[in-house]
mmCIF entry with sequence, helices, sheets and N, C-alpha, C, O atoms, coordinates in Angstrom:
data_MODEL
# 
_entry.id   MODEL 
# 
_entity.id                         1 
_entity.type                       polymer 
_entity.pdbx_number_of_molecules   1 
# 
_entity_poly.entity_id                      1 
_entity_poly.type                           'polypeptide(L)' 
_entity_poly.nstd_linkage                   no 
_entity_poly.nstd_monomer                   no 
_entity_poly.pdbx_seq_one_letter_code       
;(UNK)(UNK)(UNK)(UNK)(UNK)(UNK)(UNK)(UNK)(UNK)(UNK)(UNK)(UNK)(UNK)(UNK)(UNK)(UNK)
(UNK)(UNK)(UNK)(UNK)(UNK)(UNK)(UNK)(UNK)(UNK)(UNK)(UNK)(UNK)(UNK)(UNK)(UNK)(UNK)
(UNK)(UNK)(UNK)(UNK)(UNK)(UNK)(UNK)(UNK)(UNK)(UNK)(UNK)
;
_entity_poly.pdbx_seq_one_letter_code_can   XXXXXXXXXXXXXXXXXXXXXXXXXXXXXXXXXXXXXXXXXXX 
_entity_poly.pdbx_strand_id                 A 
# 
loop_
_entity_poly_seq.entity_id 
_entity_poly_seq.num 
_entity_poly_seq.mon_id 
_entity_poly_seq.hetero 
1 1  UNK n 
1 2  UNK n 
1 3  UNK n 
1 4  UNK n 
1 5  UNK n 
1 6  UNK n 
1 7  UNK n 
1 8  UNK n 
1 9  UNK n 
1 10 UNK n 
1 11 UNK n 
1 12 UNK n 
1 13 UNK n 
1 14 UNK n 
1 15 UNK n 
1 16 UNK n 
1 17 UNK n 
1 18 UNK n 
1 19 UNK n 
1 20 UNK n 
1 21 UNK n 
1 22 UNK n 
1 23 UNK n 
1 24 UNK n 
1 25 UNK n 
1 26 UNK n 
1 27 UNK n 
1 28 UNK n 
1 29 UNK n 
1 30 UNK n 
1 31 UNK n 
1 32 UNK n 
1 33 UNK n 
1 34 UNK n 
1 35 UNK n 
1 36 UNK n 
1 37 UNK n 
1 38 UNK n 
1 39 UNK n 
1 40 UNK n 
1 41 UNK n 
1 42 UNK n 
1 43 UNK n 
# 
_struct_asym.id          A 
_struct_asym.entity_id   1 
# 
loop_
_struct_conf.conf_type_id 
_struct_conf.id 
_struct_conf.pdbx_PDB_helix_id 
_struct_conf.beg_label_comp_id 
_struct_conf.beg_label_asym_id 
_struct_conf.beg_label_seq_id 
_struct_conf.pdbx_beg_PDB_ins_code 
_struct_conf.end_label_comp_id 
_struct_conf.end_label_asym_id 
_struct_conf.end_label_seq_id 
_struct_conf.pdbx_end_PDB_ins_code 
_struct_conf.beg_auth_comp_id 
_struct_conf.beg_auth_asym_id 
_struct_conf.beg_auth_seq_id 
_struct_conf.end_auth_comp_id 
_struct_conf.end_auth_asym_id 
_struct_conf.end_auth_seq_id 
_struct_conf.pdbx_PDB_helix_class 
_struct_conf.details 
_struct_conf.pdbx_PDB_helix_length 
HELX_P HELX_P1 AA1 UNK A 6  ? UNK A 13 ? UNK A 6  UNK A 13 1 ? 8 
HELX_P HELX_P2 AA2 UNK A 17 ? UNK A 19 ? UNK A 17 UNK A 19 5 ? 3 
HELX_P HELX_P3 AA3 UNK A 37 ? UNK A 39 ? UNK A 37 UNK A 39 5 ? 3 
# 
_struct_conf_type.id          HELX_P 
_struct_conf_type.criteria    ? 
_struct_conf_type.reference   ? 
# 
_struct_sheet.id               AA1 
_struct_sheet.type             ? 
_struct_sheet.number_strands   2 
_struct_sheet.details          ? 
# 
_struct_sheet_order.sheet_id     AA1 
_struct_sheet_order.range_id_1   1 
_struct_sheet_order.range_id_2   2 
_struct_sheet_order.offset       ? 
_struct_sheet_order.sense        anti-parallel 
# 
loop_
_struct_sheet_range.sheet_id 
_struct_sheet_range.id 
_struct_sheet_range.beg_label_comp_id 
_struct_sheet_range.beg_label_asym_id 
_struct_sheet_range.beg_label_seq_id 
_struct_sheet_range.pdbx_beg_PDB_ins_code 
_struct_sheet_range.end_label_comp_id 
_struct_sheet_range.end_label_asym_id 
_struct_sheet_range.end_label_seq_id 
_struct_sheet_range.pdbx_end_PDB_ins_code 
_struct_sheet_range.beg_auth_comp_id 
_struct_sheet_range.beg_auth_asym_id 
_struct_sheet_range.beg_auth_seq_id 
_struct_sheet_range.end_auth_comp_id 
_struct_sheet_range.end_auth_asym_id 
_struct_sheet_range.end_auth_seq_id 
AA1 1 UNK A 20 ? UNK A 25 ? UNK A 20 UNK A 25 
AA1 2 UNK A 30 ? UNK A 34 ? UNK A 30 UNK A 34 
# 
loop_
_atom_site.group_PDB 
_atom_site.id 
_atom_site.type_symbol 
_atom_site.label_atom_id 
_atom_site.label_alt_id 
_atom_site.label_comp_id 
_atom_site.label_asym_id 
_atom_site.label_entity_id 
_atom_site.label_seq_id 
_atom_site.pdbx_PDB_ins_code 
_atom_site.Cartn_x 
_atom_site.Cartn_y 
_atom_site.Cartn_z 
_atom_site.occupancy 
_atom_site.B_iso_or_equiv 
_atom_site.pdbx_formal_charge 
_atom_site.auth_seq_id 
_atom_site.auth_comp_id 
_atom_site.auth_asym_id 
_atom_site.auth_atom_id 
_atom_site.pdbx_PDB_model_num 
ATOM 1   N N  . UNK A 1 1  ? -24.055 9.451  -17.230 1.00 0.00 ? 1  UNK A N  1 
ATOM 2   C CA . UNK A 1 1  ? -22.890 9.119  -16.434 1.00 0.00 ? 1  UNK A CA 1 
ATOM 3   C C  . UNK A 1 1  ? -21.766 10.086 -16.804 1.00 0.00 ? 1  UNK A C  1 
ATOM 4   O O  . UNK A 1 1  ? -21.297 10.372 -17.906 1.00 0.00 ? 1  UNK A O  1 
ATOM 5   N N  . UNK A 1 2  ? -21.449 10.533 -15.500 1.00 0.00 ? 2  UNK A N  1 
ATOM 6   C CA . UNK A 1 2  ? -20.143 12.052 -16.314 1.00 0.00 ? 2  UNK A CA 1 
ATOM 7   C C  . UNK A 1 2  ? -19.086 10.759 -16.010 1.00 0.00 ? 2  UNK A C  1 
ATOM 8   O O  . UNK A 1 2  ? -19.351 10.019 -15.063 1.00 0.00 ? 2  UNK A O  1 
ATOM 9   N N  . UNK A 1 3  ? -17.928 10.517 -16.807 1.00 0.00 ? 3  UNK A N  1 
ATOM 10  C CA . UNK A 1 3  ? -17.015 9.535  -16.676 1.00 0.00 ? 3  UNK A CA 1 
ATOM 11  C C  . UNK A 1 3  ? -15.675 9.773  -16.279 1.00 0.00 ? 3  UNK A C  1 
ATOM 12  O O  . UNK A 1 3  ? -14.858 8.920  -15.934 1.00 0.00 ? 3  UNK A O  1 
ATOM 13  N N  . UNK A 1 4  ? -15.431 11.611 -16.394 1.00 0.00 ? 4  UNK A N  1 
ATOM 14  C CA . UNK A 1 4  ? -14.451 11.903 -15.677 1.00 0.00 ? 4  UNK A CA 1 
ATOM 15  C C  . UNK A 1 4  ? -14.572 11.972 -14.553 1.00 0.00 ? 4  UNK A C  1 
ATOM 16  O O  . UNK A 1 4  ? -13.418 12.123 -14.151 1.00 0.00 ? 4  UNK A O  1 
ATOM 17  N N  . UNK A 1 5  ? -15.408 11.963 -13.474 1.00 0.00 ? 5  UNK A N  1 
ATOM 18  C CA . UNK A 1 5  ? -15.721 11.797 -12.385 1.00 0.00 ? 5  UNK A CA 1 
ATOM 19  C C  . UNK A 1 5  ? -16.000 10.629 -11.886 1.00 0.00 ? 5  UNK A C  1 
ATOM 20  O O  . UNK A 1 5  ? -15.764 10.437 -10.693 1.00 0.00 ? 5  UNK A O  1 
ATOM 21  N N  . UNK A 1 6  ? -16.452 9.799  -12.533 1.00 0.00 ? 6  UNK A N  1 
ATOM 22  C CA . UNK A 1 6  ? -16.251 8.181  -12.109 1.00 0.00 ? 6  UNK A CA 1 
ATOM 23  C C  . UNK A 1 6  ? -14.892 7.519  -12.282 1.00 0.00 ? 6  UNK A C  1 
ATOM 24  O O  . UNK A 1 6  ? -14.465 6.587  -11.600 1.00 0.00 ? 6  UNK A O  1 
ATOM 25  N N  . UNK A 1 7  ? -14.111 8.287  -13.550 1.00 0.00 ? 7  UNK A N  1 
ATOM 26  C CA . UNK A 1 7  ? -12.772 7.593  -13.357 1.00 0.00 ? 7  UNK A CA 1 
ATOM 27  C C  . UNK A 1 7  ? -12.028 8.347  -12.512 1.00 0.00 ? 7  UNK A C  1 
ATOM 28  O O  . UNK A 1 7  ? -11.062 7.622  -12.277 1.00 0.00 ? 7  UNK A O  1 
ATOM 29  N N  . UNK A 1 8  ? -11.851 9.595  -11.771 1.00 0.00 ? 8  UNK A N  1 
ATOM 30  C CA . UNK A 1 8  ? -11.150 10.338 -10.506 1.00 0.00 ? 8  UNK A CA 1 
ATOM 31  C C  . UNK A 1 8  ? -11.765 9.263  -9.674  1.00 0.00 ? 8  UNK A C  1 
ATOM 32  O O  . UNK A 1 8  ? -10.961 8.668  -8.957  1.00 0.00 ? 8  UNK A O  1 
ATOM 33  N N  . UNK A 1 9  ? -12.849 8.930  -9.617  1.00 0.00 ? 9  UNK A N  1 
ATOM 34  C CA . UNK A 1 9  ? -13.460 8.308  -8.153  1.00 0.00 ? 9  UNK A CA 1 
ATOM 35  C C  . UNK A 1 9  ? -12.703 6.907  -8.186  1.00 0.00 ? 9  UNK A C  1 
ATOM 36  O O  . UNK A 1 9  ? -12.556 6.290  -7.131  1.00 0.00 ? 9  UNK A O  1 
ATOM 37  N N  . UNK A 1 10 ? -12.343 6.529  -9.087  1.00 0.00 ? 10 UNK A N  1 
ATOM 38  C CA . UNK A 1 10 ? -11.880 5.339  -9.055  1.00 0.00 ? 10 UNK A CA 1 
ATOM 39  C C  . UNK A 1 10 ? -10.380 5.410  -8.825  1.00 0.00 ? 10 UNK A C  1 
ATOM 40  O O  . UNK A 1 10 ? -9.939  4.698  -7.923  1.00 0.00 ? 10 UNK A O  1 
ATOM 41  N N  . UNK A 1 11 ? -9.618  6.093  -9.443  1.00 0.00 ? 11 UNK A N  1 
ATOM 42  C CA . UNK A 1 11 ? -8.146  6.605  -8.867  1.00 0.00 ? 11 UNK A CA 1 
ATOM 43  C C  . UNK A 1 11 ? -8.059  7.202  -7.685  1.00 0.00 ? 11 UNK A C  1 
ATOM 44  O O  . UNK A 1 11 ? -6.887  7.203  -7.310  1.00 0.00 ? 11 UNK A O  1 
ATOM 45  N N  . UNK A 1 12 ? -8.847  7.757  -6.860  1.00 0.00 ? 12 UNK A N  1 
ATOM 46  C CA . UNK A 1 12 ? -8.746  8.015  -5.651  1.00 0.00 ? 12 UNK A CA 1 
ATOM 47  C C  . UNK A 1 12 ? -8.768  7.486  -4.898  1.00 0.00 ? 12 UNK A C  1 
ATOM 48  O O  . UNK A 1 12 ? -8.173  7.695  -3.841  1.00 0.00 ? 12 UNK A O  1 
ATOM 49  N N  . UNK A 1 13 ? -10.089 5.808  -5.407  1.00 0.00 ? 13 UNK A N  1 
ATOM 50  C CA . UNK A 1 13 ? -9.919  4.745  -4.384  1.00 0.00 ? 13 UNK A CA 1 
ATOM 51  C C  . UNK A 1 13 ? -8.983  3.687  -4.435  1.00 0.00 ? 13 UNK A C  1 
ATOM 52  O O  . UNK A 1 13 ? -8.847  2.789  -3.604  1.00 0.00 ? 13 UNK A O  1 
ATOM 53  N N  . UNK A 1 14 ? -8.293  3.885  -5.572  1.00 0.00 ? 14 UNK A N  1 
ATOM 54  C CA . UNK A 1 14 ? -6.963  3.112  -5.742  1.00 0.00 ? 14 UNK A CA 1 
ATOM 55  C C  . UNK A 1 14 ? -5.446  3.410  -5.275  1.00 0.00 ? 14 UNK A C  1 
ATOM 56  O O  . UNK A 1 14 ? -4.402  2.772  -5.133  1.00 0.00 ? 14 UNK A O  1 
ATOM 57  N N  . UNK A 1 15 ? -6.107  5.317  -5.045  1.00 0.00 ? 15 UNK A N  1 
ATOM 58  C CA . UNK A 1 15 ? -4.774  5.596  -3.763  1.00 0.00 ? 15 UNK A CA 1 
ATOM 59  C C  . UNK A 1 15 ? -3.933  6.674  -5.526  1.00 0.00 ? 15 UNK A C  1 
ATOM 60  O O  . UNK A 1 15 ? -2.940  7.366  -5.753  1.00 0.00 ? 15 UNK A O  1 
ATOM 61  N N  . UNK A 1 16 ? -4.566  6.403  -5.929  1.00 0.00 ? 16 UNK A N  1 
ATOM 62  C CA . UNK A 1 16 ? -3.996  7.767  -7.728  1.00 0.00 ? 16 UNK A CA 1 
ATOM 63  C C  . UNK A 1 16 ? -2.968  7.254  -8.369  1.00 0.00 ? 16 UNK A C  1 
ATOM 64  O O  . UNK A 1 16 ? -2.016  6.612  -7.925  1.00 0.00 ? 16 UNK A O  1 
ATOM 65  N N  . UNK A 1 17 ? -3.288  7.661  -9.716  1.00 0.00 ? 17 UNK A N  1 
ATOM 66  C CA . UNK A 1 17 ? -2.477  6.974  -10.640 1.00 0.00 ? 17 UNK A CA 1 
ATOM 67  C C  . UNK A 1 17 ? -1.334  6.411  -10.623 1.00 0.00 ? 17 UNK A C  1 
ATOM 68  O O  . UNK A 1 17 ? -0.994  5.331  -11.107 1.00 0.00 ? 17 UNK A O  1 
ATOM 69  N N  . UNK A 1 18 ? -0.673  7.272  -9.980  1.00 0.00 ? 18 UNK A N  1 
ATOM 70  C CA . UNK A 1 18 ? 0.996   6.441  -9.852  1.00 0.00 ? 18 UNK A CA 1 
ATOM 71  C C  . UNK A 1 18 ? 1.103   5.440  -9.094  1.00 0.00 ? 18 UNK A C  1 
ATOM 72  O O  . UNK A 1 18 ? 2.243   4.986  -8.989  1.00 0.00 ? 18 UNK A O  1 
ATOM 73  N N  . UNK A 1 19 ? 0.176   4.869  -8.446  1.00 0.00 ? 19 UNK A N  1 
ATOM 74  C CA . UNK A 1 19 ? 0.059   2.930  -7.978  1.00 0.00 ? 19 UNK A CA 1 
ATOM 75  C C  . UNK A 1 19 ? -0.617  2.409  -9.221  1.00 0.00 ? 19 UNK A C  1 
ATOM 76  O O  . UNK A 1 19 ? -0.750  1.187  -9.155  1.00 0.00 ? 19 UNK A O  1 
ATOM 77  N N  . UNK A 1 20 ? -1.178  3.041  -10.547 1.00 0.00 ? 20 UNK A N  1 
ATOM 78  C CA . UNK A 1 20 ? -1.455  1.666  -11.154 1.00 0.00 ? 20 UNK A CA 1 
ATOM 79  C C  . UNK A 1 20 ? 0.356   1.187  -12.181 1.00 0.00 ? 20 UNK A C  1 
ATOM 80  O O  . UNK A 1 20 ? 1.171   2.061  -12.478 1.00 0.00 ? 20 UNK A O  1 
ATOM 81  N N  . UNK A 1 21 ? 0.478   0.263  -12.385 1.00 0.00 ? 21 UNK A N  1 
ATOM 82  C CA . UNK A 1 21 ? 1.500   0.027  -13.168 1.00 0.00 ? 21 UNK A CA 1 
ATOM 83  C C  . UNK A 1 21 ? 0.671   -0.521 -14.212 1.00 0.00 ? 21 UNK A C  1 
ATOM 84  O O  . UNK A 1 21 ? 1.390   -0.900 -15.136 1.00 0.00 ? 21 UNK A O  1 
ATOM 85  N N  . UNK A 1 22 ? -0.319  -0.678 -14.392 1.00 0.00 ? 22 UNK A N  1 
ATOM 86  C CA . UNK A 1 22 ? -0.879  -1.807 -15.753 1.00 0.00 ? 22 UNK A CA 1 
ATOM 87  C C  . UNK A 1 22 ? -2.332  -1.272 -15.919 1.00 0.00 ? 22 UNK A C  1 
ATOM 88  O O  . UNK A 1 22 ? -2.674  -0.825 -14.824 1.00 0.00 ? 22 UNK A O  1 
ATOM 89  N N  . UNK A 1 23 ? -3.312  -1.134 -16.821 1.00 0.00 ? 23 UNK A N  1 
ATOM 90  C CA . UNK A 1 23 ? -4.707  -1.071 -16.883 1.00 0.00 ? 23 UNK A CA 1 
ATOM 91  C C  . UNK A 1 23 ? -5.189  -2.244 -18.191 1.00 0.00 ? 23 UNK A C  1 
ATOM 92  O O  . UNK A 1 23 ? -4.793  -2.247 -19.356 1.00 0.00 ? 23 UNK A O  1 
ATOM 93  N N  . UNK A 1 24 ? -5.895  -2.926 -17.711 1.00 0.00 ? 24 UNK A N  1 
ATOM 94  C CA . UNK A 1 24 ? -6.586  -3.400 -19.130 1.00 0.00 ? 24 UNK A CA 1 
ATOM 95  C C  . UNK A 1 24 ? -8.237  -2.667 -19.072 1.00 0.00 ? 24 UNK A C  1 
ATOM 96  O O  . UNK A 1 24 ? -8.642  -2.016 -18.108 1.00 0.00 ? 24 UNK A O  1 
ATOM 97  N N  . UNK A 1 25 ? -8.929  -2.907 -20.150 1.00 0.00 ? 25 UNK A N  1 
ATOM 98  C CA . UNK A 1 25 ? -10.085 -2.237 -20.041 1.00 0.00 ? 25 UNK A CA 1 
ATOM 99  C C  . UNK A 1 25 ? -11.150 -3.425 -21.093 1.00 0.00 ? 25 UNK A C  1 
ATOM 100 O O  . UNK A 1 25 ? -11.013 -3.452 -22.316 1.00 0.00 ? 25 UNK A O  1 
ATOM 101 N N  . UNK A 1 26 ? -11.782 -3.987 -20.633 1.00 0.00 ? 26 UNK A N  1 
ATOM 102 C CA . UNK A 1 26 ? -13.483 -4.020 -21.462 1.00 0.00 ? 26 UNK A CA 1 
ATOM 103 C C  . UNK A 1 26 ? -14.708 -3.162 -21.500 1.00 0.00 ? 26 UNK A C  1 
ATOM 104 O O  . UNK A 1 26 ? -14.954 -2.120 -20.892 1.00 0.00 ? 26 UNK A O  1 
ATOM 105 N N  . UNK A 1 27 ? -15.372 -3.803 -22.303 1.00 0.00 ? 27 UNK A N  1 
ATOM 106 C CA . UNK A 1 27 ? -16.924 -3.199 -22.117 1.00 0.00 ? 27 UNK A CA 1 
ATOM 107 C C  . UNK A 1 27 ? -17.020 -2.936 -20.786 1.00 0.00 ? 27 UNK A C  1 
ATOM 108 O O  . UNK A 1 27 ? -17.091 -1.798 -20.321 1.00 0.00 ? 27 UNK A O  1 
ATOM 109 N N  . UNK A 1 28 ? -17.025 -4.153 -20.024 1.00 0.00 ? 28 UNK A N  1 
ATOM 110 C CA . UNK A 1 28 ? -17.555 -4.290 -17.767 1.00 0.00 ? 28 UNK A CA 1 
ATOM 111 C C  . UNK A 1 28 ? -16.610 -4.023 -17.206 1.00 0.00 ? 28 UNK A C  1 
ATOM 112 O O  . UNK A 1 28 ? -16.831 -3.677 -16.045 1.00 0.00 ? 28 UNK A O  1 
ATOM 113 N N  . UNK A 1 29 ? -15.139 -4.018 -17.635 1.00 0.00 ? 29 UNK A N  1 
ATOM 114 C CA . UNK A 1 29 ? -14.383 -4.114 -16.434 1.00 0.00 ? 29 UNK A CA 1 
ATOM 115 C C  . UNK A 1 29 ? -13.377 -3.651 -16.474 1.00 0.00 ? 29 UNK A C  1 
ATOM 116 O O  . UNK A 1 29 ? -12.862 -4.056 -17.516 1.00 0.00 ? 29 UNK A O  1 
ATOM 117 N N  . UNK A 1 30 ? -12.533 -2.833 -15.825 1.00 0.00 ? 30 UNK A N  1 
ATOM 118 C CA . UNK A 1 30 ? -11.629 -2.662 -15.857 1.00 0.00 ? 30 UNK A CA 1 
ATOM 119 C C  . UNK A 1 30 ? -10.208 -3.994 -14.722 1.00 0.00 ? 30 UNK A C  1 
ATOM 120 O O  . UNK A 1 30 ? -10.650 -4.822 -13.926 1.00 0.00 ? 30 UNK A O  1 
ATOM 121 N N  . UNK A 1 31 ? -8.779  -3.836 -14.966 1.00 0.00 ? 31 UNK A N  1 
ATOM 122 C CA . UNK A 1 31 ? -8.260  -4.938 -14.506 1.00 0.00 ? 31 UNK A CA 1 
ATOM 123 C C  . UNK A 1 31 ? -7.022  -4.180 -14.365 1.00 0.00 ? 31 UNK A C  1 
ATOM 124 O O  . UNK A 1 31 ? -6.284  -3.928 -15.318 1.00 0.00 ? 31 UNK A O  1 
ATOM 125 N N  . UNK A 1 32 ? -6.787  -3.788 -13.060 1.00 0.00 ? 32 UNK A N  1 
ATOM 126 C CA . UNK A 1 32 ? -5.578  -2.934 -12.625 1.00 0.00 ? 32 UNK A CA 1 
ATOM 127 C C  . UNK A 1 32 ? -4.358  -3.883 -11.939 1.00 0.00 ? 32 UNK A C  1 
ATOM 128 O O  . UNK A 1 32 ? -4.627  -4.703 -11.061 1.00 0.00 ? 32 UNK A O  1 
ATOM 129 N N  . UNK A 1 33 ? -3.335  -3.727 -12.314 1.00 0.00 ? 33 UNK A N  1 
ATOM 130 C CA . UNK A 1 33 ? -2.055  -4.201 -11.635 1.00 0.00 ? 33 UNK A CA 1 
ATOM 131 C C  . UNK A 1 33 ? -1.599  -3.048 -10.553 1.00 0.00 ? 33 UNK A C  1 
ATOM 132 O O  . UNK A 1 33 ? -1.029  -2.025 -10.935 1.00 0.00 ? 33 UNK A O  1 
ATOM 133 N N  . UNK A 1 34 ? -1.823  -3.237 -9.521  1.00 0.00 ? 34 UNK A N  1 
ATOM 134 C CA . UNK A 1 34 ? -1.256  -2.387 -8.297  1.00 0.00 ? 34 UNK A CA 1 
ATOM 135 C C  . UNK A 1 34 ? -0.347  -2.368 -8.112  1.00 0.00 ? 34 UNK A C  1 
ATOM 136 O O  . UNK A 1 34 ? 0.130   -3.503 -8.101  1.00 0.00 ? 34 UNK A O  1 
ATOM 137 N N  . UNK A 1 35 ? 0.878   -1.005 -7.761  1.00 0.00 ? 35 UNK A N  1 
ATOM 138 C CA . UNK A 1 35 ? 1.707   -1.362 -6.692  1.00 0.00 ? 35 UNK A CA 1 
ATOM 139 C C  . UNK A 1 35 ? 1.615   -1.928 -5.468  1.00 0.00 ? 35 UNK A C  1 
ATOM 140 O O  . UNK A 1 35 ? 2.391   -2.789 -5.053  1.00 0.00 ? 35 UNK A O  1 
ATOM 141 N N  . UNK A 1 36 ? 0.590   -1.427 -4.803  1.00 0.00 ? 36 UNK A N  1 
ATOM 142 C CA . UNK A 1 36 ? 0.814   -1.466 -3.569  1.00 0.00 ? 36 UNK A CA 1 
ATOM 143 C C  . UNK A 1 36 ? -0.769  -1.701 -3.493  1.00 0.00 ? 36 UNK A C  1 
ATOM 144 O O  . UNK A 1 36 ? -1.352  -0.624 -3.366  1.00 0.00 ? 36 UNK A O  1 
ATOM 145 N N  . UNK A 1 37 ? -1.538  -2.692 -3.530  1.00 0.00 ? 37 UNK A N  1 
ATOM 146 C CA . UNK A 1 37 ? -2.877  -3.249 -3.016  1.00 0.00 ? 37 UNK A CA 1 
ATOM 147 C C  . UNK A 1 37 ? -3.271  -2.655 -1.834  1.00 0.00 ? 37 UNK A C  1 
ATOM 148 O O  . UNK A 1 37 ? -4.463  -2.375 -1.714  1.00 0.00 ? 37 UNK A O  1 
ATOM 149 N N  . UNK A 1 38 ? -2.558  -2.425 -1.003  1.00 0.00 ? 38 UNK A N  1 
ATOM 150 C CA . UNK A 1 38 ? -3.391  -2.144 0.638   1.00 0.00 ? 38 UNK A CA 1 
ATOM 151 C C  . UNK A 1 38 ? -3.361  -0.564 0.390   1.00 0.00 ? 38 UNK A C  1 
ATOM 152 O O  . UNK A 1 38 ? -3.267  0.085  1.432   1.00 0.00 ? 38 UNK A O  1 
ATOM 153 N N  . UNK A 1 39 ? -3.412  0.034  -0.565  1.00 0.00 ? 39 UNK A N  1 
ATOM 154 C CA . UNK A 1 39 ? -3.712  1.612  -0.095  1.00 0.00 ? 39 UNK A CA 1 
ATOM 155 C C  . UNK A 1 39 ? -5.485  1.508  -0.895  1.00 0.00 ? 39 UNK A C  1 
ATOM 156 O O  . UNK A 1 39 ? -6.336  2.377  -0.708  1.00 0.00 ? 39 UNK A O  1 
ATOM 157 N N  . UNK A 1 40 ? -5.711  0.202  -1.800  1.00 0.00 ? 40 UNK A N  1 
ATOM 158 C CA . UNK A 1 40 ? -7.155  0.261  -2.219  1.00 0.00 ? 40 UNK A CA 1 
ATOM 159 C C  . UNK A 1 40 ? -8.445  0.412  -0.919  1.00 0.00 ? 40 UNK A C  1 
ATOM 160 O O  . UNK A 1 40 ? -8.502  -0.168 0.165   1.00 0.00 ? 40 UNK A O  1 
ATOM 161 N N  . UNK A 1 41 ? -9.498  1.528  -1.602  1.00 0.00 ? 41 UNK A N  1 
ATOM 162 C CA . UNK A 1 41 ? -10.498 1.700  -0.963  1.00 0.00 ? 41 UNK A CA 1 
ATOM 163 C C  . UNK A 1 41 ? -11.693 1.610  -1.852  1.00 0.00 ? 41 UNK A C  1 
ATOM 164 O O  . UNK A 1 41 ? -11.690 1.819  -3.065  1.00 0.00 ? 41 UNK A O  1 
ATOM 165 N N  . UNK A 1 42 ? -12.840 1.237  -1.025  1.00 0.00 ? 42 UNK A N  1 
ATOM 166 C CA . UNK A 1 42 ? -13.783 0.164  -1.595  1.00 0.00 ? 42 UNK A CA 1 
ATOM 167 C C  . UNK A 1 42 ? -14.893 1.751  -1.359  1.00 0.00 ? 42 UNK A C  1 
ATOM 168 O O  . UNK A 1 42 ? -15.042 2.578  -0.459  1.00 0.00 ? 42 UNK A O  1 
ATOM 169 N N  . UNK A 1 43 ? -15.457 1.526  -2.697  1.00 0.00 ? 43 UNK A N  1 
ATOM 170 C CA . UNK A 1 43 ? -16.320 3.052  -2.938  1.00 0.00 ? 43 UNK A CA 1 
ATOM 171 C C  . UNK A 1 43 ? -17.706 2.498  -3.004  1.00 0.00 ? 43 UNK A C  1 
ATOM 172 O O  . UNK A 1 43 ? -18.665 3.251  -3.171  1.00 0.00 ? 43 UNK A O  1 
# 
């Protein structure tokens, strides 16, 4: 798994970093506080 490329893929579908205001992280999951929810895209 290359993980810099899974985490771009994941900021891209969240619309890029400067909409997250918050990250938590586990083992499974990550748990983002959005600005702005409706720019999320489902990968």
């Amino acid at each position: 798994m290359n993980y810099k490329e899974t985490g771009q893929k994941i900021l891209d579908a969240i619309g890029g970093k400067e909409k997250v205001q918050n990250l938590v992280n586990c083992a499974k999951r990550l748990c983002f506080t959005l600005a702005d929810d409706k720019v999320v895209q489902t990968i």
